[in-house]
Residue frames relative to the residue before (quaternion, step in Angstrom):
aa qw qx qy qz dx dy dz
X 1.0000 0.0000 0.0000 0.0000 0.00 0.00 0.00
X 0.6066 0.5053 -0.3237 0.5215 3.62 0.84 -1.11
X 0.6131 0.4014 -0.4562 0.5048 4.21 0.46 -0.88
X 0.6420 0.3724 -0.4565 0.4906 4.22 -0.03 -0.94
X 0.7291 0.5199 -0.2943 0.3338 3.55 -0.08 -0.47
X 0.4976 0.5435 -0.2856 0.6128 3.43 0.89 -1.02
X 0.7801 0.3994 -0.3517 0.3289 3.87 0.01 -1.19
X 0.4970 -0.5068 0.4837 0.5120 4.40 -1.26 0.12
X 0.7047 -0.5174 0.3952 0.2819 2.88 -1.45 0.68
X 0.5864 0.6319 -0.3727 0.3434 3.52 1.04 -0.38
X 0.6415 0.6011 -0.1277 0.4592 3.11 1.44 -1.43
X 0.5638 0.6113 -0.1993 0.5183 3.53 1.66 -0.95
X 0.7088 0.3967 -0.2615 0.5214 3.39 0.93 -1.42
X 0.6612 0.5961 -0.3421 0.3008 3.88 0.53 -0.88
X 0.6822 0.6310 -0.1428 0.3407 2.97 1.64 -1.14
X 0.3714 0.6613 -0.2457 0.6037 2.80 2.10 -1.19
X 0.7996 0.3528 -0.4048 0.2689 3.48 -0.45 -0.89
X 0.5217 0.7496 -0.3016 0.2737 3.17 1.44 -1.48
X 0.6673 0.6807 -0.0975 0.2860 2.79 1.12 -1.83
X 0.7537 0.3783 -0.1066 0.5268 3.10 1.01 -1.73
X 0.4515 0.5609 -0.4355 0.5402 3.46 1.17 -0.41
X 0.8332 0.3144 -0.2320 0.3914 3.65 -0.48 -1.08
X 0.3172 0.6606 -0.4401 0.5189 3.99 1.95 -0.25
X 0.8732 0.3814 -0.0162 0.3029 3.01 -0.11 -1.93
X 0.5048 0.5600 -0.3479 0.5573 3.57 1.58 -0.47
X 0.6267 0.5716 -0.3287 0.4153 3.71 0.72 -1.16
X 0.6869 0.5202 -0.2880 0.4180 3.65 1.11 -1.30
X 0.6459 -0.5097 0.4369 0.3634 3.52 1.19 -0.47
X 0.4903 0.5736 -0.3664 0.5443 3.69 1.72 -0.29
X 0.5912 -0.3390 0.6322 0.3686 3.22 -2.18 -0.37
X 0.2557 -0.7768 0.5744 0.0355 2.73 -1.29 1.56
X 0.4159 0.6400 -0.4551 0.4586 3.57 1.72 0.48
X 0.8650 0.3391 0.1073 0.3539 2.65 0.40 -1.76
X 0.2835 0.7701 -0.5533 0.1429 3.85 0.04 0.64
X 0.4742 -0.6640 0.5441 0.1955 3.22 -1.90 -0.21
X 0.0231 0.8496 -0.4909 -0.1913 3.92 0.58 0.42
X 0.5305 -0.5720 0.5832 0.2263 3.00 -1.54 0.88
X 0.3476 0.6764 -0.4641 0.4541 4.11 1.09 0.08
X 0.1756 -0.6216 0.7244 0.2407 3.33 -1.83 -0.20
X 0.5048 -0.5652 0.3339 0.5606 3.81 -1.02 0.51
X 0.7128 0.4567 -0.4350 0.3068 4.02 0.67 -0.11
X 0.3953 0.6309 -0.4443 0.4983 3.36 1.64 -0.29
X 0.5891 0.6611 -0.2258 0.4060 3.68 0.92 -1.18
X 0.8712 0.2528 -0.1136 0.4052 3.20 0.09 -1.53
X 0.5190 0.5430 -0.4662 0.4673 3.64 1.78 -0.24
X 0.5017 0.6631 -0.3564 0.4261 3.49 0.95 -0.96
X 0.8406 0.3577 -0.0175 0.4064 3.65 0.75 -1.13
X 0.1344 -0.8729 0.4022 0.2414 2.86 1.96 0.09
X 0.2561 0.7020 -0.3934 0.5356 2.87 -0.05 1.98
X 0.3915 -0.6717 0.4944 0.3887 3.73 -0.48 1.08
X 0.5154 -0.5287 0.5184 0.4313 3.50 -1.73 0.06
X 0.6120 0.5810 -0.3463 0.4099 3.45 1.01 -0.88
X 0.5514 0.6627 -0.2902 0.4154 3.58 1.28 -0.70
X 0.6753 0.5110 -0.0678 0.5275 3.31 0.89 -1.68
X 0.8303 0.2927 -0.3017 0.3660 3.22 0.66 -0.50
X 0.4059 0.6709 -0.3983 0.4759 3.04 1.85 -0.09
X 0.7333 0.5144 -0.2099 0.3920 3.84 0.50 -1.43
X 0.4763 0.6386 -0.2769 0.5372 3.37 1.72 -0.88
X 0.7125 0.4937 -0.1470 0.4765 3.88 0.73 -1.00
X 0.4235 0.6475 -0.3632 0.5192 3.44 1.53 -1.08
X 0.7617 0.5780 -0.0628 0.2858 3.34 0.28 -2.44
X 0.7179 0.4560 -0.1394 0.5071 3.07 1.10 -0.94
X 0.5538 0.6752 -0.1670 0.4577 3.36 1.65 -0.96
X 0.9383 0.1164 -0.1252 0.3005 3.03 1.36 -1.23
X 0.6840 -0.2595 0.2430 0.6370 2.66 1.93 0.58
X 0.7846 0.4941 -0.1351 0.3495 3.65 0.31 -0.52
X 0.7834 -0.3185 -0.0903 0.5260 2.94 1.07 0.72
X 0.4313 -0.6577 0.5615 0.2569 4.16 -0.64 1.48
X 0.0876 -0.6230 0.7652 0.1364 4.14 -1.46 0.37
X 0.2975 0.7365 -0.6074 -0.0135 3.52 -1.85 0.20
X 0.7277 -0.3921 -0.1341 0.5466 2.64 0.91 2.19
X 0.8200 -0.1752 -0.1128 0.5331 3.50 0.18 -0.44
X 0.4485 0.6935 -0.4192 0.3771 3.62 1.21 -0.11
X 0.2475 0.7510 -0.6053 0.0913 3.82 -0.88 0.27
X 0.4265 -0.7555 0.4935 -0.0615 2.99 -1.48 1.81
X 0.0160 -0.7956 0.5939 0.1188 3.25 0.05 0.30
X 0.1975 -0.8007 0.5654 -0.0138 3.35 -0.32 2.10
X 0.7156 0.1058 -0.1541 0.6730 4.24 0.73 -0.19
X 0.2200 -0.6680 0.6990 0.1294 3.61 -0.73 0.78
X 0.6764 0.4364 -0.4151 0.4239 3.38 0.31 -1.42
X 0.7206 0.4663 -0.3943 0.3283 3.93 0.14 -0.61
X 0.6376 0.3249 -0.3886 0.5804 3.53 0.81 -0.99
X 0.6672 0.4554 -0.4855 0.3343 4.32 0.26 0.12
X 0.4625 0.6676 -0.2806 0.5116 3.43 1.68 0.11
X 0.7855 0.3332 -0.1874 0.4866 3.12 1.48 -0.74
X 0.4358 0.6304 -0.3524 0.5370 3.02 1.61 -0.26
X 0.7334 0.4547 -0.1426 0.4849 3.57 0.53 -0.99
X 0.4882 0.6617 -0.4698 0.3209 3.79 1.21 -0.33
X 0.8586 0.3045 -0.0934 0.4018 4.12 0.12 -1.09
X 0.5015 0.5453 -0.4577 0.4917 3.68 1.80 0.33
């Protein structure tokens, strides 16, 4: 808990996705493309993390390319970039 925490919140969110992506890939689904059964505050407690935070970084993502939101739906449009960020502080 202390290592997820310790990391920026970017690195937290990216990881998150990774995660569920490769969750959701395992089940036989799209691992781009899914629907979470989360809210963005269910989210950002999970991530210990303001909501206001999350939803900023969520905008970032979307901003650059790296993944589309509409409410619970999320796309992961560049994996390799948001796994670049995932991978930035290990």
């Amino acid at each position: 808990m202390w290592q997820m925490i310790s990391q920026p919140s970017d690195v937290r969110l990216a990881c998150f996705f990774i995660t569920i992506s490769c969750k959701f890939s395992a089940q036989g689904y799209s691992p781009y493309c899914f629907k979470l059964a989360m809210s963005r505050k269910e989210i950002a407690d999970y991530l210990c993390m303001a909501n206001e935070t999350l939803s900023r970084l969520v905008s970032c993502f979307q901003q650059r390319g790296i993944l589309s939101a509409h409410g619970h739906e999320y796309c992961l449009l560049n994996p390799t970039e948001l796994a670049d960020i995932a991978e930035r502080n290990k």
